[in-house]
Each structure stands twice: as structure tokens, then as C-alpha cells.
C-alpha positions as CSV (number, residue, x, y, z in Angstrom):
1,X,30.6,-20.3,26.5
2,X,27.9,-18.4,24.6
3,X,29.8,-17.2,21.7
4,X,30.5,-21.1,21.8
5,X,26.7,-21.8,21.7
6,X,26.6,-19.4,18.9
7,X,29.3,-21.0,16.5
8,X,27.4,-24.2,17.4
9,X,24.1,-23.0,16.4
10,X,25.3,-20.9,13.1
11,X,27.0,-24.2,11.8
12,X,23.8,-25.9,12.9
13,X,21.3,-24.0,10.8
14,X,23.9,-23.9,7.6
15,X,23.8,-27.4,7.6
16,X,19.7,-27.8,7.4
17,X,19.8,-31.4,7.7
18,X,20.4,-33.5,11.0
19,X,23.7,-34.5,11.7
20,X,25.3,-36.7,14.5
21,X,26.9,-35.8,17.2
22,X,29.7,-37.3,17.0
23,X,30.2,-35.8,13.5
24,X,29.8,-32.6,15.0
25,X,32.0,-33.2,17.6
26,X,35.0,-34.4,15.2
27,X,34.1,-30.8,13.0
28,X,34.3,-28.5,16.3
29,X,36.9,-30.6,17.6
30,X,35.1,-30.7,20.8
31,X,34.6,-33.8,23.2
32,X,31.1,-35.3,23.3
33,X,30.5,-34.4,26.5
34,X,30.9,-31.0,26.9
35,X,29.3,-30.2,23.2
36,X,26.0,-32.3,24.4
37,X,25.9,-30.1,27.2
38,X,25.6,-26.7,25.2
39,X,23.3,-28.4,22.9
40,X,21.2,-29.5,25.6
41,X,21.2,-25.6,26.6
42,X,20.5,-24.4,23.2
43,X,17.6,-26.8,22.9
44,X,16.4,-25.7,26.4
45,X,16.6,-21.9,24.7
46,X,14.2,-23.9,21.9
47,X,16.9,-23.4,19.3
48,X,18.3,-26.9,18.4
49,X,16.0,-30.3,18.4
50,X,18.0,-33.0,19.7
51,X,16.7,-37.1,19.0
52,X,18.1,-40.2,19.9
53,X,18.3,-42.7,17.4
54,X,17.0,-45.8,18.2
55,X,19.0,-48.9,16.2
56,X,22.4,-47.5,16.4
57,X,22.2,-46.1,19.3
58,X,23.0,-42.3,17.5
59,X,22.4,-39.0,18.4
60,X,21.1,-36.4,16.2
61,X,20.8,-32.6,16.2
62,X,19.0,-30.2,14.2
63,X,19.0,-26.4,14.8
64,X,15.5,-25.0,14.4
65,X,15.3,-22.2,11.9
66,X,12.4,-20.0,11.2
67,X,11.6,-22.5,8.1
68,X,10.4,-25.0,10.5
69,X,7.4,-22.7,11.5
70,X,6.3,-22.5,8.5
């Protein structure tokens, strides 16, 4: 599961924009379910930021890069 958390993260910070989880999801070809629970452990680790949209009911991930300290 952690080189899983890895791929998750790497694709994450290439990206460098939000994305949905379900978009994510379809990319890794990974149920919902099981991805939001390694993103919820990579945002524990402080790694990804995870928000939940509030009109369509989306939710959005970001992985935290060094950039966003700056």
C-alpha cells in the first residue's frame, strides 16, 4: 500500500492543480473508496489537501508541494 500512496502522490504533485476524485479514480483505475482512504492517509502525513465542494457535492485533492510554502 505505500508504493500505492506514492504513485498517488507523484501523479498528484505533476498535476499542480486540484482535481476530483472521481477523475482520479477513473486515471488510477481505483474504486472511490479505497483511493479516499490513502488520500485521507497521505493528507494525515500533511502531503495532500483534500476539500469538499460545496454545490456539486465534489471532492477535490491537491498534493502539497514545497511551492505552497513559499
Amino acid at each position: 500500500m505505500v508504493a500505492r500512496r506514492e504513485i498517488i502522490y507523484k501523479l498528484l504533485a505533476t498535476k499542480k492543480k486540484a482535481t476530483s476524485l472521481q477523475k482520479l479514480s477513473e486515471e488510477l483505475e481505483t474504486p472511490m473508496p479505497h483511493l479516499l482512504n490513502a488520500l485521507r492517509h497521505l493528507e494525515s502525513e500533511g502531503l495532500v489537501e483534500i476539500s469538499f465542494g460545496e454545490e456539486k457535492a465534489t471532492i477535490m485533492v491537491k498534493a502539497k508541494t514545497i511551492e505552497d510554502y513559499f
